[in-house]
Steps between C-alpha positions, in 0.01 A plus 500: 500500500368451164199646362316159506584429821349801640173495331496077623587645882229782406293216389514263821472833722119576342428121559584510850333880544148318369568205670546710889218739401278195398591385851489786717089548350418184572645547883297818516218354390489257789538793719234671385747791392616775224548299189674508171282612207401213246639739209805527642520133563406413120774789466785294634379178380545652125804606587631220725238168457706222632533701839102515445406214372716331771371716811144384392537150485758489837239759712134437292432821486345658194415162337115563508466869329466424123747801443735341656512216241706717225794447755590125331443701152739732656719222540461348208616853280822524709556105427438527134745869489727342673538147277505762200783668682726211571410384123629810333808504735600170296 
């Protein structure tokens, strides 16, 4: 495996981490049970916002809390680093 494919596999496996953890608070918060802390869910969204970004729009949870709104910004960092990627690879 090359070194490019492992940090894209790396990559995908933070987007789905944010994307389950993003679910599993939401399903805890119907139940009225232990949830995850908002820092560590604006923690994984840096790190992995399409599995975020995703997760909120698929379960609506988080849309309301104003924090919550850097996750598209987020989004929009990875989107631009990763056009600037694929441009210098040319």
């Amino acid at each position: 495996m090359t070194i490019v494919a492992a940090v894209i596999v790396v990559y995908l496996v933070v987007n789905l981490v944010a994307f389950i953890a993003y679910y599993r608070d939401k399903r805890q918060a119907k139940r009225s049970a232990w949830r995850t802390s908002e820092k560590r869910l604006l923690t994984l969204a840096f790190f992995g916002p399409f599995g975020a970004f995703v997760a909120m729009r698929v379960f609506r949870h988080k849309t309301q809390k104003w924090v919550f709104r850097l996750v598209p910004l987020f989004l929009s960092f990875h989107l631009l680093f990763i056009a600037v990627l694929i441009a210098g690879l040319r």
